[in-house]
C-alpha positions in Angstrom: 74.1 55.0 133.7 71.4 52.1 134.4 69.0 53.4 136.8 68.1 50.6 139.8 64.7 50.0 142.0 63.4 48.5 145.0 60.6 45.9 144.9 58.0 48.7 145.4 59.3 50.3 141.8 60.6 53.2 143.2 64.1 54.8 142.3 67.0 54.1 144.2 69.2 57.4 144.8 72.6 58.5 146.1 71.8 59.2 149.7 68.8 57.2 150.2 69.4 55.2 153.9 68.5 51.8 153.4 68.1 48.4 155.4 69.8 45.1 154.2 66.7 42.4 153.2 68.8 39.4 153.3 71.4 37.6 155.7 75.3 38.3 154.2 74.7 39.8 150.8 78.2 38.8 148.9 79.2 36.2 151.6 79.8 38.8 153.8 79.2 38.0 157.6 79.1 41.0 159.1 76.1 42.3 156.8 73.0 41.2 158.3 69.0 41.4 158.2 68.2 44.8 159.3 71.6 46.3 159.4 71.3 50.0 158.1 73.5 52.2 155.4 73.4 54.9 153.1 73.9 54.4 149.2 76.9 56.2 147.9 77.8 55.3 144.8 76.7 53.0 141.9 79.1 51.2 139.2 78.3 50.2 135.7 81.4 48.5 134.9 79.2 45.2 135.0 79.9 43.9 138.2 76.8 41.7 139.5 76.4 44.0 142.7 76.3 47.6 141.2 75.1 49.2 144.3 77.9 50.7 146.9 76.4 51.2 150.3 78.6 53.0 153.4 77.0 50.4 156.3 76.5 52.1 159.7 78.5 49.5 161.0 82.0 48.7 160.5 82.4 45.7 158.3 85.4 43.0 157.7 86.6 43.5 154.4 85.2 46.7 153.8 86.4 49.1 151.4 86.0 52.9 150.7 83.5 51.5 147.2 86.0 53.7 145.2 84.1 54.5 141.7 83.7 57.3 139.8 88.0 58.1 140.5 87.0 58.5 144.4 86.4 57.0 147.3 82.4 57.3 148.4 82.5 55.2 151.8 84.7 55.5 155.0 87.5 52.6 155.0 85.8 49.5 156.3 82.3 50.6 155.7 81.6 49.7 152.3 80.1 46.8 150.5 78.6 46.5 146.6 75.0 45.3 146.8 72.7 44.1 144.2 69.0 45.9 144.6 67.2 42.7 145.5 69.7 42.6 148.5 68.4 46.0 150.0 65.6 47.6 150.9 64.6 51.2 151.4 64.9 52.3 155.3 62.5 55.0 156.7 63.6 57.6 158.9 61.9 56.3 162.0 63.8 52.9 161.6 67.2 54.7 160.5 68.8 57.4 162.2 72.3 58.1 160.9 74.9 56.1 163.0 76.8 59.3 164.2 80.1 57.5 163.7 80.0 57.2 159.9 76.8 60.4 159.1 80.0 62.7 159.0 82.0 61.0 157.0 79.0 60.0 155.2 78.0 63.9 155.2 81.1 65.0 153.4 81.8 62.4 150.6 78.2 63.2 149.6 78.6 67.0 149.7 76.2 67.9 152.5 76.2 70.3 155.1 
């Protein structure tokens, strides 16, 4: 599978929290600067936005990003991102939104 980066070169990882860069990646309105989300799953099938990232926030047409034969995001938090759309969040800017981190927790395998 095609490995992706954030400007700084670094990897980006299953379970890395990031922090959207740009107003409404995809068209979507409800995905703005600054909004938070964990990466969950990535796609190679050659879709433009390979990146699936579970938002903190519920979103309007979110889906559960199923890839791999599995969902990876809870129902409505889900949205495929390109890497120039997202950047990486640190943990003093990100806490896990405690609605979605155990959801988020158990697709991922974490305890």
């Amino acid at each position: 599978m095609k490995q992706y980066f954030y400007t700084d070169g670094s990897p980006i990882e299953i379970g890395d929290r990031v922090m959207c860069a740009i107003g409404h990646p995809d068209d979507n309105d409800d995905i703005n600067v600054g909004d938070f989300g964990t990466v969950v799953a990535f796609t190679d099938d050659g879709y433009y936005r390979p990146i699936g990232v579970s938002w903190d926030n519920q979103i309007v047409n979110g889906h559960e990003l199923f890839a791999n034969d599995k969902p990876n995001a809870a129902d409505g938090h889900g949205w495929w991102v390109h890497e120039k759309e997202i950047s990486r969040a640190f943990p003093e800017q990100a806490a896990f939104e405690p609605a979605a981190s155990a959801d988020i927790y158990a697709m991922l395998g974490i305890k």
